[in-house]
Structure formats: structure tokens, C-alpha cells
N, C-alpha and C positions, 0 to 999 in steps of 0.2 A: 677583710678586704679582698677582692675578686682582683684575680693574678688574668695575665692575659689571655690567655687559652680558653677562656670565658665565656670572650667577646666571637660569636660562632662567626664562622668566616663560611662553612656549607655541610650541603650536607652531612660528609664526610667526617670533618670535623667536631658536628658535633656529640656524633658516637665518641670520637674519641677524649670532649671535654666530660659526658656524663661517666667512663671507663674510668678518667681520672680520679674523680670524686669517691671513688667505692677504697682510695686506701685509706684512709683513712676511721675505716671500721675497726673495734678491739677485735673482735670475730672473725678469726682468717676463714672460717666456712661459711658465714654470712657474707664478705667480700668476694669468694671464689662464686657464691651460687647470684649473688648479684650483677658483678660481670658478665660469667653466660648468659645471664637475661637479658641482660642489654644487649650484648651483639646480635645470640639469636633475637630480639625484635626488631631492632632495626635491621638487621640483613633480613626477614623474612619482608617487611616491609620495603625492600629494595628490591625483593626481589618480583613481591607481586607486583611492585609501583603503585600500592598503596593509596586511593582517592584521599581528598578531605573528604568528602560523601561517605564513603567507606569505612572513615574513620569515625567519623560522627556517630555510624550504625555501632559502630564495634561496642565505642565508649556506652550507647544507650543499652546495647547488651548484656555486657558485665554488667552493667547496675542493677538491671533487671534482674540478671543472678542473685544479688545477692537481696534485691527487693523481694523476692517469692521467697526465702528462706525464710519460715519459721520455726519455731517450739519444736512442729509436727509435719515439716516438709524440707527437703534439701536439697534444691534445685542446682546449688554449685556442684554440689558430689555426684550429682546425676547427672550433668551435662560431661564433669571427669570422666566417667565409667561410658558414656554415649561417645567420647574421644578416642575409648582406650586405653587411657591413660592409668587409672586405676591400675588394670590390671597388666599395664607395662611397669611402672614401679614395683608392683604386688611379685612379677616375675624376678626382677631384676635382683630382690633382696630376700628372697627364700630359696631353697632348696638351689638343685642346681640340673641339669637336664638330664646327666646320670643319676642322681637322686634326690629327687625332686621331694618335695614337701605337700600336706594336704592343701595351703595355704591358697587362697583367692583374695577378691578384692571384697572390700567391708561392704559394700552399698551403703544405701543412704537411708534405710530403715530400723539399725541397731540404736534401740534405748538402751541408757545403764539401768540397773538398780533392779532388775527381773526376779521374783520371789525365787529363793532357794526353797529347792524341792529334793525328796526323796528318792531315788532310783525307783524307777516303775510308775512314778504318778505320773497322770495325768495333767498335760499343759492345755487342755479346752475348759475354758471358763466360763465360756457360754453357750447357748445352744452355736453351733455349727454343723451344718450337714458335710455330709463327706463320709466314704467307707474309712475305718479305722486304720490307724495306724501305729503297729509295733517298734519302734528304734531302739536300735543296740550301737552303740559306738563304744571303739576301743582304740586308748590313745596309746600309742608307743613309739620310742624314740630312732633315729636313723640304724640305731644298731637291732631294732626291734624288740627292746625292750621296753615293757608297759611302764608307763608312765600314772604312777598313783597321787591322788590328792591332787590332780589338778582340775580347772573350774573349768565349767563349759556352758557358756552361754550361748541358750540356745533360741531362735523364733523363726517364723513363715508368715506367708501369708493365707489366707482363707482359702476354700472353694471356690469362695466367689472372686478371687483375685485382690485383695484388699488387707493391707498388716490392720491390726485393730489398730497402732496412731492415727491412721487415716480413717478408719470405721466410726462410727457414733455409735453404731449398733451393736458392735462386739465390746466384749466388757474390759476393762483396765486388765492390761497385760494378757491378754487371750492370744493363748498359740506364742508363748514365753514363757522359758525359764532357767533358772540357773540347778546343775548338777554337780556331783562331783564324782571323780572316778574312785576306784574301789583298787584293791590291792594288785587287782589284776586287769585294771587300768580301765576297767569297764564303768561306762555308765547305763541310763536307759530312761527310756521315758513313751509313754503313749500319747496321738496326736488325731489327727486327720490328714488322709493322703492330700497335701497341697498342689494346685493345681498354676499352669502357667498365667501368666497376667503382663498385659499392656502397663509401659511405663506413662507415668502424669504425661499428658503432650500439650497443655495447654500454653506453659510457659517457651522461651527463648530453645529450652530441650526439642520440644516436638517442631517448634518452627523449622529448624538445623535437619530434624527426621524427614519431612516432608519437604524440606527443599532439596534433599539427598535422595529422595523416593526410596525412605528407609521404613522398613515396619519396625513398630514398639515392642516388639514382644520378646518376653524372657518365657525359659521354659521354664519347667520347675522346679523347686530346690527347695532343702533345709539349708538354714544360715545355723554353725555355730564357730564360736568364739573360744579358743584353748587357752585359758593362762596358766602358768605354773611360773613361779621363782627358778631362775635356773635355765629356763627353757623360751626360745623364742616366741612371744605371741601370735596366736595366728589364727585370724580369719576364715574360717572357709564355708562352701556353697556346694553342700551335695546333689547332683541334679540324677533326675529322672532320665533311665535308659531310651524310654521309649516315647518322649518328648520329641514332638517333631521341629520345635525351634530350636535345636541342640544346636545345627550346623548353622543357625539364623541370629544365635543369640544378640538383642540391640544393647548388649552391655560387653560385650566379647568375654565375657567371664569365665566359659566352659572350657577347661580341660580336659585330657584323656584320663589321668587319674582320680579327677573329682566325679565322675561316670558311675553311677551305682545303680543294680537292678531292684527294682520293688518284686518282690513274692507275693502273689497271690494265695488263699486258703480257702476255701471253701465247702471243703469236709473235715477240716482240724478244729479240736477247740481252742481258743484264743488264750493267751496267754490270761485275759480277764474272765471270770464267766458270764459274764452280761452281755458277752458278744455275740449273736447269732447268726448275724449275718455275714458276710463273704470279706477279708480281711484282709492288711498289706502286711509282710514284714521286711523292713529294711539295716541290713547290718554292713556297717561301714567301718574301717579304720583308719584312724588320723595320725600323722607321720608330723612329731616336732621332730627342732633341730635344737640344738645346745645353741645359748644365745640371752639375748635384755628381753625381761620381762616387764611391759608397758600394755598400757589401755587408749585404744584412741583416744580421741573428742569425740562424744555421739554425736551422730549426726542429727537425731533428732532427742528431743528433752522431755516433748508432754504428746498427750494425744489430743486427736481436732476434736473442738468443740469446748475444750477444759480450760480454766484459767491455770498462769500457769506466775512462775516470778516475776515474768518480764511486764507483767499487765494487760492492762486491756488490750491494748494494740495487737499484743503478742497472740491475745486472745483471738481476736479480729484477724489476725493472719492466717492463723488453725485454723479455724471457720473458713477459711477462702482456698485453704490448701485442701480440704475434703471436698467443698465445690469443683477444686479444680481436679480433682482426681478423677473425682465422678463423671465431669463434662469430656475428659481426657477418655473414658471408656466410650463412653455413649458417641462421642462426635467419629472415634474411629471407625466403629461396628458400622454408624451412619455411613460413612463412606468408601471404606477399603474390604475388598471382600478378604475373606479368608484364603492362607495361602493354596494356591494350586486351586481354586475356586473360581470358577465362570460367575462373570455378576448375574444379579437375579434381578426381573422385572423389576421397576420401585410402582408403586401405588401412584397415581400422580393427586395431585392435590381437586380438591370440589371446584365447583364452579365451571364456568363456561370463557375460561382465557382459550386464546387461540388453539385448535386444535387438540381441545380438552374433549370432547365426545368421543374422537378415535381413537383417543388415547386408553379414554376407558374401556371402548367394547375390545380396544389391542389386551387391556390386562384382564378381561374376565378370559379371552382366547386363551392366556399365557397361564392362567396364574394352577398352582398344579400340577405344570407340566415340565417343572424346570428337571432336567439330570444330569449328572456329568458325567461325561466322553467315559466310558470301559464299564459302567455301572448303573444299568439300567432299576437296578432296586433301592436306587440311593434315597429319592424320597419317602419312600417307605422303613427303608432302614432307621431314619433319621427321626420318623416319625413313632415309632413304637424306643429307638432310644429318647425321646421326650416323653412319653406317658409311661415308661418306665420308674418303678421308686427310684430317688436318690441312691439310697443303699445298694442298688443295683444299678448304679454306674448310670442311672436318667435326671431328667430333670423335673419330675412327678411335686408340680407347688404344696409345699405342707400348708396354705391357708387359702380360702377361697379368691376367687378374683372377679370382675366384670370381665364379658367377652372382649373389650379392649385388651386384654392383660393375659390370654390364651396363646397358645401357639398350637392348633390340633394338628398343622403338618408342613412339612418340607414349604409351601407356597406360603407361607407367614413367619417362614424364623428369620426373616431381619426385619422383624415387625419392631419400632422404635419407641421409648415408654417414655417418656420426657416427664422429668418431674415426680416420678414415682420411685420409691426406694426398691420395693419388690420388684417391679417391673425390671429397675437396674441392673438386681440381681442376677434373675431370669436370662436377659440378654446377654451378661458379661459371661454366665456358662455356658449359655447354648453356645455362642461364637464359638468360645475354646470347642468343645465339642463337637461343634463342626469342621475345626481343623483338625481334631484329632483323626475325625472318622475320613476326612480326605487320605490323611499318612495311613489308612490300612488297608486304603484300595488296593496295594500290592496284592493284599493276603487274598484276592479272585473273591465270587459270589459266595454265600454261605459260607466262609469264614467267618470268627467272632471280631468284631470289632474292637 
């Protein structure tokens, strides 16, 4: 039977009829974190003055969240970490600011169940280009003592900016896997140096990006996952020193102590002997705290394109979540230049629409001739790092192409492949590549890039 306090008499009131309802929980932390939710809603809601319009948008939002989540994509944990939020809880319940923890926020690309592997092997499963890479991680505790027998669940994404759940092309579990530390709290594993990459922006995430005039991009990082009985679980995301989205990151995830530098080799032998060519070595240490050892909920379960428990649908969703990865690279490259990047001519389309003639003989004047302000060798630079091998830090295609699908210099690297898998490739590195080589204008002419 509905008691009077019910019957809402205004606004006001009826915060404090739904406040009433929450004692009634057996859970005094499910009624404390229910309460806060209500007030803060509706006081946030009072205080923008909130539309029914507004509302209406919000409600088709949320759904939309949780409509794009599938198997092999997780649009709510992405839109979290695009908040901040993530890595405001992630702060709030590790370490502390005098002695802070390795710990970051999980993202939305951790599969369970990653093959246990042996210290030293190899996580590339399939072909992957990229100069090699050496990891040494060593876990030890606030007191600095190694920490042995604990799991470290480890993965990245590709060169080309892509975790294999989202890849078709990369094999089951590539650039994943699980270790465990050694007496002296060491693990290791070889890889590919991973490069930064654009978040999905297709969905309700990239809407929020672009109506913020925010760029997608994370720099680059290894993800791993520390559990040990005894010991707090933790998360973390080692990034690249010399990452120029470090201070841009569209997840806010970068700390000062997650900051690690890659070592270059190029006259050493590799730790492998098959390695000949010019090599990373990156060594990092991971700082638990004493605390519950627990495992999230992954955020994702199968990879696109694979059936998975939940069925076809599920299936159907993978499938849509790799479309939309894809279209999320290609439609930005389409239109946002690279940071610190003057736009470049666009090609304009055939045909004779209005003021199509001038248009063309304006881009044969232009095309070529693009540079940026302090670096008159920039298209040339740009151009010899494209016909450069992979192995040596270019984008040299390992399979032939039609002249569609070239980039011979600076006046075609935002040439656009629609529909091509290679082609996707191609463009998702050069971009990064072109940001990179903006961040080393500092270093004046003839320096290495």
C-alpha cells in the first residue's frame, strides 16, 4: 500500500519520495551508493534545468551504450575512461600520492583466459610487422620486495593500431598472454613495439569526441594485469616515453609513473638470435600493495567475426563492432589532420559541378607542394620514411598493390582506401607516423626522426 509521501506534490519532493524508498534495502552499501545517485541526478538535473528534449537524447544514449556492446567491443567502458572516470576510481582506490601504485584503469580490450606462456616466448602469433620487442617486468611489493608466483596477464594492440578481438586478420590471441613471475619476481616475454591508435568513434563515444572537438587518440602502451592471493589486483598500461599523445591522452590514463622508455639496439645481439634487425628493449617495474585479490568482468569475451555463446546476434554484433572500428579509423584520418598539422589540399571529386575545373588545375598547382611552417624537408622526409622497410621504422607494403593503393610522397599520404583491408592498414600507420614526425620537429633539420 503507497503511504502518502507518494502522492509527488513537486519537484522537490519527489527526490525526497524516491531517497525514501532506498531503506528499505538488506545492503546498507547498496542503499548508501543508491541515495548518492539520486541526489547527485537529480541535483545535476536541476542544476542544468534539464529539457524533456534533452532527456529523451540522454535515455537514447545510454541504450545505445549498451546496444554496441558486444562479445568483442565495449562501448560503456569506453565511454567510462572517455569521462575519466575509469581512471578517477582506478586513482582513488590504489596506491596513494606518496606511494602510489603501478595501477591504471583496465580498458575495454582485456579477454580472460590468454595462453600461459613460458618466460621469454613469444606473444605474436601471426605475422605482424613492427621492429621487435624485448619485455622484462619485475613485480615487487610497496616495501620493494619481489613478489613471486604472481600472474601477469598481458596484451596490446598491433602496429597497425588494432587488438586482434577486433582484427579478423590477426590470429586468436595475438599480442596475448599470460606469465608468471620467478623467484625474483621477474617475468618476460617478446612482442612487437605497439604503436598509438584511435579509439572506435563510431558510436555515442566518438559523437561526445566531436561535439567536445576532442581527438581519439591514445598513445602507446602495454596492458598488463598483476594477480597474486594476498596482493591487490592491478591493472596497468605502460606507455611510451616518447609518444606525442602522452599529454593528449582521449582516455586520461597516463601517469607519471606508468612513463617507461623503449631502448633502442642496433649493434647488440637480441636477446633471440633471429633477430637482425634494429630492436626495442623495454624494462619496467610493477608496485603492488597488500590487499583482495579479484578479477574484473572482461570487458570483452570473443573476438569479431567468431561465434561466440551468446549466438548469432552476438555474432552479428562482433561483425559490426570490427566495421565499426574500422570506419572509426578511416572516417577520422578522412577528416581531422594530425596534431600540430596544417590541412592538406583534398583531391576534389570528377565531374564538372560548379567550380570543379578550378578546383582541379588549384590542386595540380598545390599538390607537392605542401610543408610545415620551420621544416622545409618535411615532404621529403616523410617520403623516404614511407619507402623505407617496416623493420626500419617505414611503411615499405610487404604485398604488391594497384597505383590506387601507393603513397610515393608527402602530396598523397591522406590518400583514402575505402573498402580495402590493406589499404586500412597503410593509412591507420602513415597517420600515426605523421604525428610522430610532427613531435620531432624540435629536434631542427638532419636530426633522426
Amino acid at each position: 500500500m503507497y503511504v502518502a509521501y507518494m502522492i509527488i506534490r513537486d519537484e522537490r519532493h519527489v527526490t525526497e519520495a524516491v531517497l525514501a524508498e532506498t531503506g528499505r534495502a538488506d545492503d546498507p552499501r547498496l542503499a548508501e551508493i543508491v541515495r548518492a545517485l539520486v541526489r547527485h541526478l537529480h541535483d545535476f538535473a536541476r542544476e542544468v534545468r534539464l529539457t524533456e528534449a534533452e532527456f529523451d537524447a540522454s535515455l537514447g544514449l545510454v541504450a545505445r551504450l549498451g546496444q554496441l556492446t558486444t562479445p568483442s567491443h565495449n562501448e560503456v567502458r569506453l565511454m567510462a575512461g572517455t569521462l575519466g572516470l575509469s581512471t578517477l576510481v582506478c586513482l582513488m582506490n590504489n596506491g596513494t600520492e606518496e606511494e602510489p601504485t603501478s595501477a591504471n584503469l583496465l580498458g575495454p580490450f582485456w579477454r580472460q583466459g590468454s595462453p600461459v606462456m613460458s618466460n621469454g616466448d613469444s606473444i605474436v602469433r601471426s605475422p605482424t610487422d613492427g621492429p621487435p620487442l624485448f619485455f622484462t617486468g619485475t613485480v615487487v611489493d610497496t616495501a620493494g620486495r619481489p613478489v613471486a608466483g604472481a600472474e601477469i596477464d598481458v596484451w596490446h594492440a598491433s602496429p597497425v593500431g588494432l587488438y586482434e578481438n577486433q582484427d579478423p586478420d590477426q590470429a586468436e590471441w595475438n599480442l596475448r598472454g599470460k606469465f608468471f613471475t620467478d623467484q625474483r619476481g621477474v617475468f618476460a616475454f617478446r612482442s612487437v613495439r605497439p604503436s598509438g591508435y584511435p579509439i572506435p568513434t563510431t558510436g555515442p563515444v566518438g559523437d561526445l569526441l566531436a561535439a567536445l572537438k576532442r581527438h581519439p587518440f591514445r598513445p602507446a602502451h602495454v596492458h598488463a594485469m598483476v594477480y597474486k592471493p594476498g596482493y591487490k589486483t592491478i591493472a596497468s598500461q605502460i606507455y611510451s616515453h616518447d609518444d606525442p599523445m602522452l599529454e593528449t591522452d582521449a582516455q586520461f590514463g597516463v601517469t607519471g609513473p606508468l612513463i617507461a622508455t623503449y631502448q633502442r639496439h642496433e649493434a647488440e645481439p637480441a636477446p633471440d638470435p633471429d633477430v637482425t634487425e634494429p630492436w626495442y628493449s623495454l624494462d619496467y617495474t610493477f608496485v603492488v600493495e597488500p590487499g583482495e585479490a579479484w578479477l574484473p568482468t572482461p570487458p570483452v569475451s570473443a573476438k569479431a567475426g567468431t561465434k561466440d555463446q551468446a549466438g548469432p546476434k552476438a555474432d552479428a554484433g562482433a561483425d559490426a563492432a570490427i566495421n565499426e572500428s574500422r570506419l572509426s579509423h578511416t572516417r577520422y584520418f578522412r577528416s581531422v589532420p594530425p596534431v600540430g598539422q596544417q590541412p592538406l589540399p583534398q583531391r576534389p571529386p570528377a565531374g564538372r559541378a560548379e567550380g570543379g575545373p578550378r578546383r582541379r588545375r588549384h590542386w595540380r598547382r598545390r599538390r607537392g607542394r605542401h610543408r610545415c611552417p620551420g621544416r622545409p624537408d618535411h615532404g621529403d622526409r616523410l617520403a623516404a620514411r614511407i619507402a623505407a622497410p617496416v623493420e626500419q621504422g617505414g611503411l615499405a607494403r610487404a604485398a604488391a598493390a594497384d597505383d590506387r593503393h601507393q603513397f610515393p610522397g608527402a602530396d598523397r599520404q591522406r590518400h583514402l582506401l575505402q573498402g580495402d583491408r590493406s589499404g586500412f592498414r597503410s593509412l591507420t600507420r602513415l597517420a600515426y607516423l605523421d604525428r610522430r614526425l610532427h613531435a620531432d620537429y624540435s629536434a631542427g633539420p638532419g636530426q633522426p626522426g
